[in-house]
Kinemage of the C-alpha trace (Angstrom):
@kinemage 1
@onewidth
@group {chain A} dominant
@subgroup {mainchain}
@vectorlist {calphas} color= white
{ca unk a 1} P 28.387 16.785 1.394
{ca unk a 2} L 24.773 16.752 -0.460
{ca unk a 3} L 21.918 14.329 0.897
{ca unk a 4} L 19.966 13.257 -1.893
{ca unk a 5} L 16.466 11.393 -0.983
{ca unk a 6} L 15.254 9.694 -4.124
{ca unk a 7} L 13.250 6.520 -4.767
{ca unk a 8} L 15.057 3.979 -6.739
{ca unk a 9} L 14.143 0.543 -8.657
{ca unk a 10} L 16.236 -2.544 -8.331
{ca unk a 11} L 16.459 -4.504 -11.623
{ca unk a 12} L 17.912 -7.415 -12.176
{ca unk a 13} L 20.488 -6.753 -8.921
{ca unk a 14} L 21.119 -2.960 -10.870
{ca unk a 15} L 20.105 0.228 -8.719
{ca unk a 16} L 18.234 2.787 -11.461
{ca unk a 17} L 17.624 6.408 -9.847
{ca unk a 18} L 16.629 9.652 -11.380
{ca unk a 19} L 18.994 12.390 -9.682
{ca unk a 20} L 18.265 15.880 -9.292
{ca unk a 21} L 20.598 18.165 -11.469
{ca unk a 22} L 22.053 19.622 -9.102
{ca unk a 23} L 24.332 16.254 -8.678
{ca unk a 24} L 27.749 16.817 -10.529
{ca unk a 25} L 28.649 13.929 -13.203
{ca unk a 26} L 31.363 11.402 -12.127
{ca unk a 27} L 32.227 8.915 -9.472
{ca unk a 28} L 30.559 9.397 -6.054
{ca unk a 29} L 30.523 7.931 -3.048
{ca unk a 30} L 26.701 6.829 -1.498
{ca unk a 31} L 25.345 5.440 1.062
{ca unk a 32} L 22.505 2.978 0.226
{ca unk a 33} L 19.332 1.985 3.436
{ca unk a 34} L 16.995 -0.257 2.238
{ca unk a 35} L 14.301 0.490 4.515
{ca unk a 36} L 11.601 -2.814 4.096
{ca unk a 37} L 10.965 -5.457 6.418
{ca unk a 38} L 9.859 -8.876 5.059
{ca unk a 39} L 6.314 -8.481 3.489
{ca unk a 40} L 4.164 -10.756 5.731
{ca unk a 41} L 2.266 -13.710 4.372
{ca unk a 42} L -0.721 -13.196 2.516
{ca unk a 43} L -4.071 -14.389 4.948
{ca unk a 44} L -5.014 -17.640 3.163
{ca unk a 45} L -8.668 -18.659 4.542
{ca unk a 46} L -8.507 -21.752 3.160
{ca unk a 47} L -5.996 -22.749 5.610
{ca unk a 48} L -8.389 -21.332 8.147
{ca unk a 49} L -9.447 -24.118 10.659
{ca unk a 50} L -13.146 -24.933 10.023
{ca unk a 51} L -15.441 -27.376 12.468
{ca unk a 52} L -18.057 -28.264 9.982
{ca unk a 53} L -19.532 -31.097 11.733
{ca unk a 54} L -23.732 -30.749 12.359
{ca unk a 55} L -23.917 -30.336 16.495
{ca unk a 56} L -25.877 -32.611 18.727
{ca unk a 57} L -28.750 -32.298 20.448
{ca unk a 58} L -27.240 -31.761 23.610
{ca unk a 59} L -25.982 -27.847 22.712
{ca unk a 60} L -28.265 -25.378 23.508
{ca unk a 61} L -28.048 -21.634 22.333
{ca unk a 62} L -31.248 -20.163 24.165
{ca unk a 63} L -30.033 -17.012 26.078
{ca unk a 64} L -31.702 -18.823 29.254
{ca unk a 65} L -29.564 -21.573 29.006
{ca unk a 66} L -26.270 -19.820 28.275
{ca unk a 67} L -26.740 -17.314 31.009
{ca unk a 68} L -29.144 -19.107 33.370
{ca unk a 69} L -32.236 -17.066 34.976
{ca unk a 70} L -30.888 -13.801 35.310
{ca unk a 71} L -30.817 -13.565 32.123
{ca unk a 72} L -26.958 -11.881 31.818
C-alpha cells in the first residue's frame, strides 16, 4: 500500500490532483478526507447593535461618582 498526501482542487464536483511519479498508471483504489469545517460567518458590524441616543443629564462619568470617595 502507498500513502500519498497531496492537495487537490474540486471543480465543478471533479477531484484534479497532481501525483507524484512514483504512482503506477491505472485504476486505484483511494481513500478521500475532506478535512474543513464550515467557514464561519463573516463579522458584519453593521449588524452590530448600536445605542446612539444623546444621554441625559442624570449620567455621570466623574471617577468620584462611579467609584464614590475612595476613589477605586
Amino acid at each position: 500500500m502507498l500513502t500519498v498526501r497531496t492537495r487537490v482542487k474540486v471543480v465543478d464536483g471533479r477531484l484534479e490532483a497532481t501525483l507524484p511519479s512514483s504512482v503506477p498508471a491505472g485504476d486505484h483504489e483511494a481513500v478521500i478526507v475532506i478535512d474543513a469545517a464550515e467557514p464561519a460567518p463573516k463579522f458584519d458590524i453593521s449588524k452590530f447593535p448600536v445605542d446612539d441616543r444623546p444621554w441625559d443629564d442624570s449620567i455621570s462619568l466623574r471617577r468620584e461618582d462611579l467609584y464614590g470617595d475612595d476613589g477605586r
